[in-house]
C-alpha positions in Angstrom: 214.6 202.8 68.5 215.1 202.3 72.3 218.5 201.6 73.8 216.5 198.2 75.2 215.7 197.1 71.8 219.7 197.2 70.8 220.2 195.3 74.0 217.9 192.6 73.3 219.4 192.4 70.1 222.3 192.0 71.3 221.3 189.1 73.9 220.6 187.2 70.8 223.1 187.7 68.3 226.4 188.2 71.1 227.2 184.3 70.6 227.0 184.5 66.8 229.7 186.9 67.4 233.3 184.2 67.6 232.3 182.7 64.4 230.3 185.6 62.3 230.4 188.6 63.7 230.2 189.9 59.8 226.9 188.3 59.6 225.6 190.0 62.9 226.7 193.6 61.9 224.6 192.2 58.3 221.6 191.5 60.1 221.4 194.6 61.8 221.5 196.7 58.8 219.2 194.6 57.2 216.6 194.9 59.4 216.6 198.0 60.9 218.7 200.3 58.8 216.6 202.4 56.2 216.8 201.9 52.3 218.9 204.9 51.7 222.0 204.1 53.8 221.5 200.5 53.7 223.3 199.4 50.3 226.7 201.8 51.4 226.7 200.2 54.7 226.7 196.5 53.4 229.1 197.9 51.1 232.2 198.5 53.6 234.6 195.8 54.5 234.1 194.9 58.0 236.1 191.8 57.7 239.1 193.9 57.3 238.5 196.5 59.6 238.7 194.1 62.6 241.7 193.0 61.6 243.2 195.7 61.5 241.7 196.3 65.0 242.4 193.2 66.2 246.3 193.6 65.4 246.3 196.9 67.3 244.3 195.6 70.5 246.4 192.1 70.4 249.9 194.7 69.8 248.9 197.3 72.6 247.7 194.7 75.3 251.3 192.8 74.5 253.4 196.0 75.2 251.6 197.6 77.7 249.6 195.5 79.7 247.5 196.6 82.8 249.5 197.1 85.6 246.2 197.8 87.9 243.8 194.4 88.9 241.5 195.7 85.4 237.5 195.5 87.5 236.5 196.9 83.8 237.3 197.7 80.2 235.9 200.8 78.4 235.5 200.5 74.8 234.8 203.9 74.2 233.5 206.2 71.4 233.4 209.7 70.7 233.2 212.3 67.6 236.2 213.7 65.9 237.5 215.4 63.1 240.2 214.4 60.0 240.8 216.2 56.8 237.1 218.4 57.7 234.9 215.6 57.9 233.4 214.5 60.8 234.7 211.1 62.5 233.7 208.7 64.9 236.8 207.4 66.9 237.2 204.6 69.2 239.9 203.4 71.8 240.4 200.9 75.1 240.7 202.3 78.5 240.4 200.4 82.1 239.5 200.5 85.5 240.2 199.6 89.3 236.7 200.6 90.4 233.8 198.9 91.7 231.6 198.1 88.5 227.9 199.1 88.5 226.5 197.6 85.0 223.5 200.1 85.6 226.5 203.0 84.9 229.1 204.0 82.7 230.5 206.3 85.7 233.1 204.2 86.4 234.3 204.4 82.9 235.8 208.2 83.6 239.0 208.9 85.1 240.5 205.7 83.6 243.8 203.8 85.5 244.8 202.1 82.7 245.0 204.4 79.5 247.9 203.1 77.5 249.6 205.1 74.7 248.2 203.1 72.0 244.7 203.2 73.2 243.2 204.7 69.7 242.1 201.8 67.4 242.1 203.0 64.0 238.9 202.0 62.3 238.1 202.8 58.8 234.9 201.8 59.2 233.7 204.4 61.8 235.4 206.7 59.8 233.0 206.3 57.1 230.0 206.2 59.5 229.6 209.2 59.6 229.7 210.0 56.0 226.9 207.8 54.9 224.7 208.7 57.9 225.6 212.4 59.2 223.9 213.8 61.9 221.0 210.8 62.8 218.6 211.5 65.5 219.2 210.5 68.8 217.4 206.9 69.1 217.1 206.1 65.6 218.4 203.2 64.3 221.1 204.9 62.7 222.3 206.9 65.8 222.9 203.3 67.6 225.0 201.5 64.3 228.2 202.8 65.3 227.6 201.1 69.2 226.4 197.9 67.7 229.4 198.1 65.2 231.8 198.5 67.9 230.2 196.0 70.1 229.7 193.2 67.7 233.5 193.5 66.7 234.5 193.6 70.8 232.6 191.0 71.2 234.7 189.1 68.8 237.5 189.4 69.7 236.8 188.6 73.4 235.5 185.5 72.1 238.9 185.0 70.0 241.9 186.5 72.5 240.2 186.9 76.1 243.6 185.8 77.7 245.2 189.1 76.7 242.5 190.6 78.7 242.9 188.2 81.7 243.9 190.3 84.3 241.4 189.4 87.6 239.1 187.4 88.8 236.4 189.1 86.1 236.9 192.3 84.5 233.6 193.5 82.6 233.6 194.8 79.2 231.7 197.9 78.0 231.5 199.9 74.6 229.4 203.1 74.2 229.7 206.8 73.5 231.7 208.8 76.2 229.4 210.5 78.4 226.5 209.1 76.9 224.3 205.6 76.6 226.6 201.8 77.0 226.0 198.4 76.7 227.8 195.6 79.1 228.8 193.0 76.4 229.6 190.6 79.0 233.4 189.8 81.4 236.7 188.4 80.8 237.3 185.5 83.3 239.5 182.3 83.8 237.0 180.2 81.5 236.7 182.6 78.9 234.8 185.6 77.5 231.0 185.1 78.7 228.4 187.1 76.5 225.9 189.1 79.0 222.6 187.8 79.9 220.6 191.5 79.3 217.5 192.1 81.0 215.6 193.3 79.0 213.6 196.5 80.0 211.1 197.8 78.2 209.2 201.1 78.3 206.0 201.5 80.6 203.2 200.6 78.1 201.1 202.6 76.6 198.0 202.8 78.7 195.2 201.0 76.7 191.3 200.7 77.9 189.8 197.5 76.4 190.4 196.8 72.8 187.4 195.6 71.4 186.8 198.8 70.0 187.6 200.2 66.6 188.9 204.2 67.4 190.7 205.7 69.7 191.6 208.8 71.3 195.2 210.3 71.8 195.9 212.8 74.5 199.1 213.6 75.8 200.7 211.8 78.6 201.8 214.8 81.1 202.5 212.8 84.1 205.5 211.3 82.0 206.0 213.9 79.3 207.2 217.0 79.2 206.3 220.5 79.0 207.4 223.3 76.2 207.1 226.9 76.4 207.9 228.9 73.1 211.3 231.4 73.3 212.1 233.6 71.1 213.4 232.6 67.7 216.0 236.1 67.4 217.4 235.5 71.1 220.9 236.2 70.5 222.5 235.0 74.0 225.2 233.1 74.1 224.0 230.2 75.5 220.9 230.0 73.4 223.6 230.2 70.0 225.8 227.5 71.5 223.0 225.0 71.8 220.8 225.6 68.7 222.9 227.5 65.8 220.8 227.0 63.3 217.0 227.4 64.6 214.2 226.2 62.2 210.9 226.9 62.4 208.9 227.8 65.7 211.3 227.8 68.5 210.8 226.0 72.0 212.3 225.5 75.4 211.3 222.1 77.1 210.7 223.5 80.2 210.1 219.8 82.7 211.6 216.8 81.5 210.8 214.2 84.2 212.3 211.8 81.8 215.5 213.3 81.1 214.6 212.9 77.7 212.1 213.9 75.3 209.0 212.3 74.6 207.6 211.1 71.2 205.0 213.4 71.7 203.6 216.4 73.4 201.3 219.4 73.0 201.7 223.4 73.6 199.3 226.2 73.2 200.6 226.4 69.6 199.5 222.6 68.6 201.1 219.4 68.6 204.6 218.4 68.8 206.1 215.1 67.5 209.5 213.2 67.3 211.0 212.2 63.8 210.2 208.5 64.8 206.8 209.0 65.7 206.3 211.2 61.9 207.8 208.2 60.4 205.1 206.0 62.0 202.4 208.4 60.7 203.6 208.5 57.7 203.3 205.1 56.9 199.8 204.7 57.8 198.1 208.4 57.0 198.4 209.9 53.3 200.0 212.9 52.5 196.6 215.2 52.6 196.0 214.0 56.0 198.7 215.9 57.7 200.9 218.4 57.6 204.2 218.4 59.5 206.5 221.3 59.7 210.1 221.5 61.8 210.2 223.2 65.0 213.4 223.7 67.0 213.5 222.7 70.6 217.0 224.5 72.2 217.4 221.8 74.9 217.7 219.7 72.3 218.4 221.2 68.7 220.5 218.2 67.7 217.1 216.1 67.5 214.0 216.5 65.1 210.7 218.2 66.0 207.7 218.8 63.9 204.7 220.6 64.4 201.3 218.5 63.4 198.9 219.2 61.6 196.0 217.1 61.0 193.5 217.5 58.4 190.4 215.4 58.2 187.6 216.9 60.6 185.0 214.8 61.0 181.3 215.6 62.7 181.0 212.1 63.8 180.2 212.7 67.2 176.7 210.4 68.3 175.5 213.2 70.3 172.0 211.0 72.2 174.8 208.6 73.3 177.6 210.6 74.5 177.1 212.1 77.9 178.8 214.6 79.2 179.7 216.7 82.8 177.4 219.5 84.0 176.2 221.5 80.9 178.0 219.9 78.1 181.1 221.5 78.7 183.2 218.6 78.4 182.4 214.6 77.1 182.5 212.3 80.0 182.5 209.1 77.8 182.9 209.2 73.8 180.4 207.9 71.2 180.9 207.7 67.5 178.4 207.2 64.7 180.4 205.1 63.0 178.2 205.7 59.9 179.5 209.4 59.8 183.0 208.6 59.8 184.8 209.5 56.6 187.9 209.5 57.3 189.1 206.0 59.3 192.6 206.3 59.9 193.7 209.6 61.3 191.1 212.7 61.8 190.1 215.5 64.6 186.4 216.2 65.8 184.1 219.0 65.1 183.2 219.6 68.3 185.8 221.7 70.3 184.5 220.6 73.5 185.7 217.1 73.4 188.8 216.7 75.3 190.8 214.3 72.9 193.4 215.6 70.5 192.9 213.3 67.9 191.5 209.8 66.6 193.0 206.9 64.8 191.9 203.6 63.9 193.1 199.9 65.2 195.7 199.7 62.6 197.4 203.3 63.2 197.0 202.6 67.3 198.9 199.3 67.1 201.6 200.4 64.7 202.3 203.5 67.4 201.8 200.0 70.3 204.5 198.4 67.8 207.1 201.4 67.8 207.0 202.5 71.4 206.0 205.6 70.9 206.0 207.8 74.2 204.4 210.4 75.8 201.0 209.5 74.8 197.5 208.0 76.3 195.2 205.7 74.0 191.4 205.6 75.0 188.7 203.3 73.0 185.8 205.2 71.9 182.4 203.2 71.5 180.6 203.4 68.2 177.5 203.4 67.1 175.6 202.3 64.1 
């Protein structure tokens, strides 16, 4: 899941928020929670969890109010520990600064910080206990942020005044030092929900569609690259950022991004995200690939997999292809479609073909569907 997609959420259910904001946090884990966590999640008492941080937020911003014009209010989260267990914590902090919505800078150094910023929440206590350790852009990753903001987002609707403080302060909620969402400013008529823009991802780039199979190749001028390290280093740094190192062992070596991609390839074979397995998975059968973890160091606290696909198929209409200087490498692609066996996921005999693999209509829109990134889609022609 993309940070857009729980922005256009959101843009739609903010408004629900003054008069259900129960039914908002519902509908998210509905509909993009999975099975396992979803029945403990509806299971916690939301209702009374904002009330109990409602009475904290309505008792601090009584006793200590702002003494600063407030241009912004930080409703921040971050990871802590009680009793052993891992927590996620939450509290209200403001700011005299110059807001930009694109930024969460502004958030740091806070001017108002009262003593009684923490707001006790059962709730994201309990988070973490039913969904440890989710990777980063799953749905799971974002609940706590959609949690937090739906509730916000209430009670702005509910008791703005206590926020009144200039002539707009903007609210905010996400992780400290990582991804936020504006929910929207505090002014003289009220609490107004934001209007997101919605920004999606550069799409997938797609030659016509007429046709039935395409080829995947990697997608380097937005990707990123990997080099293996070694899986024994025992450096210091290399400990600190992947303790426990599964599998082949990588560094991602350009990140143009500042993030990894969905998908990339390395000497060794092809690399994948968790969310572009789970695509796979629910289109390929179990004898059609083989996936097994790797560990990336830049990013150990996400999950990798090595691919391995299965089916081969010498379906290659070799009168119809053509190719550059002496067959060395396919200048445009044609399948006997009579020869294919195996129509959703499968490789090519011939090494000299520069795809990495093939899928079918179906598999290519589902990976259209879940915004997969870092790869390139081209239609091959058939024959018959």
């Amino acid at each position: 899941m993309e940070l857009y997609e729980i922005r256009q959420f959101l843009a739609e259910q903010l408004p629900a928020t003054q008069e259900d904001f129960v039914g908002v946090i519902e509908s998210y884990i509905k509909n993009f929670i999975s099975d396992i966590e979803k029945p403990k999640l509806l299971a916690l008492n939301y209702y009374d969890d904002y009330l109990r941080i409602e009475k904290r937020l309505i008792e601090t911003l009584t006793l200590e109010k702002p003494d600063i014009i407030v241009t912004g209010y930080w409703f921040g989260l971050f990871e802590g520990r009680k009793d052993g267990k891992t927590i996620y914590q939450t509290y209200i902090s403001g700011t005299d600064k110059k807001i930009d919505k694109e930024s969460a800078d502004w958030a740091s150094g806070p001017k108002y910080f009262p003593d009684y910023r923490y707001l006790d929440s059962g709730v994201l206590e309990e988070i973490p206990q039913i969904i440890p350790g989710s990777s980063f852009g799953s749905s799971e990753f974002f609940f706590p942020v959609i949690y937090l903001s739906t509730i916000i987002a209430a009670f702005c609707h509910r008791h703005w005044e206590l926020l009144l403080n200039a002539n707009e302060s903007i609210i905010a909620t996400g992780w400290d030092g990582g991804d936020h969402l504006v929910l929207g400013s505090i002014s003289n008529t009220g609490f107004e929900a934001e209007e997101f823009k919605i920004k999606k991802p550069k799409p997938l780039l797609i030659t016509p569609t007429d046709h039935e199979f395409y080829g995947i190749t990697a997608e380097f001028e937005t990707g990123w690259f990997l080099r293996r390290s070694n899986k024994n280093h025992s450096s210091e740094a290399t400990s600190q950022k992947a303790p426990k190192l599964s599998g082949d062992v990588y560094d991602a070596e350009i990140n143009l991004e500042r993030h990894p991609m969905d998908f990339t390839t390395t000497g060794d074979g092809l690399i994948i995200s968790q969310k572009l397995l789970r695509v796979l998975l629910k289109h390929v059968n179990e004898n059609e690939i083989e996936y097994s973890p790797v560990t990336i160091i830049n990013f150990s606290e996400e999950e990798f997999y090595k691919l391995e696909i299965s089916p081969i198929n010498d379906c290659l209409d070799h009168e119809k292809t053509t190719w550059f200087g002496r067959k060395i490498r396919a200048k445009n692609i044609v399948f006997d479609r009579s020869r294919i066996q195996h129509p959703r996921i499968f490789l090519l005999a011939e090494k000299k073909i520069h795809m990495l693999f093939y899928v079918s209509a179906d598999l290519k829109k589902a990976l259209e569907e879940s915004l997969i990134t870092g790869m390139t889609l081209s239609a091959i022609e058939t024959s018959f």
